[in-house]
C-alpha angles and dihedrals in degrees: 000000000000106000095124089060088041093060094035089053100034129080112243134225110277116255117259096017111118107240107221126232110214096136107110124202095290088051096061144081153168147165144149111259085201132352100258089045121096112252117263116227124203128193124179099217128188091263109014156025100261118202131188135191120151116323089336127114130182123176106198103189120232089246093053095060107091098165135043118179126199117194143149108235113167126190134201093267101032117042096166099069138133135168143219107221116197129178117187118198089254135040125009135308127296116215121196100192112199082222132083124198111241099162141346094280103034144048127189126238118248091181093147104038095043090054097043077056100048091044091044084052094047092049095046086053097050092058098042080073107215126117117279127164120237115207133185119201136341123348111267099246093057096037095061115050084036096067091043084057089055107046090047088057091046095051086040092056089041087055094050093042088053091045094055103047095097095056093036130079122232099253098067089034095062092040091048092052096047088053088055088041085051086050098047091041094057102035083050093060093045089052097045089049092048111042097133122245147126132276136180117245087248096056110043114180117253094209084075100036127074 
């Protein structure tokens, strides 16, 4: 996550100045990117995307977001995991994660906060009325070759296994050849949930969402 570069690059909230709290529960959110790091808070305000970490604290205004980003990105500990992506017009990207580090091998599912969230931010962005643009999955120019990578080492490892039926028992064969089923299975999943495209802030697609 970038929120370093986020609270170098943003303008923060003047000293001395209460920062209000409208958000309601839909309108928060928090979670831990990795165990050792300090929990982001996110709050949906009347006029702005509110974030917290320590003592910091950055407004981005509704009208300043021109990007969200929906996508699926598990992780080895966590495959169940999807993330908000959001790009204001100035400073650097902003990341909501549906995971929270607990320990050092294992982070808990926030599968319901973290979509109340995602649908309230949508809605708020939809009324405030200026042009974002909505996105699903992976950008285009990494999807893609991406998927053409894949499917040449798949066909690759099919070729080999079939090559090498005659020399090898049964036994390493069939295990080879689950393991590639496992990988093709899974990679297949991760494609399907992040073929980019476009959706409207009323209709947000549920192959990105928990």
């Amino acid at each position: 996550m970038q929120l370093n570069r986020t609270l170098a690059d943003m303008p923060a909230a003047s000293p001395g100045v209460e920062v209000r709290d409208d958000a309601g529960p839909a309108g928060r959110y928090s979670f831990k990117a990795s165990l050792g790091g300090g929990e982001s808070e996110f709050s949906l305000q009347p006029d702005a995307l509110e974030f917290r970490r320590g003592g910091a604290v950055v407004r981005v205004p509704y009208d300043g977001i021109r990007q969200v980003r929906l996508a699926f990105r598990p992780t080895t500990i966590q495959p169940y995991r999807f993330v908000t992506e959001i790009r204001p017009a100035a400073g650097g990207k902003l990341t909501l994660v549906s995971a929270s580090a607990r320990s050092m091998i294992e982070q808990q599912r926030l599968d319901a906060p973290y979509r109340a969230f995602v649908v309230e931010l949508h809605r708020r962005l939809a009324t405030a009325g200026h042009a974002v643009r909505f996105r699903a999955g992976s950008p285009a120019w990494l999807y893609w070759p991406g998927v053409a990578a894949i499917g040449a080492l798949s066909i690759s490892a099919a070729i080999l296994a079939y090559r090498a039926l005659p020399a090898a028992d049964w036994t390493n064969t069939l295990l080879f050849l689950g393991m590639l089923a496992l990988f093709l299975w899974q990679m297949g999943a991760f494609l399907y949930r992040n073929r980019p495209g476009g959706y409207t802030p009323d209709r947000l697609p549920r192959r990105v969402m928990p």
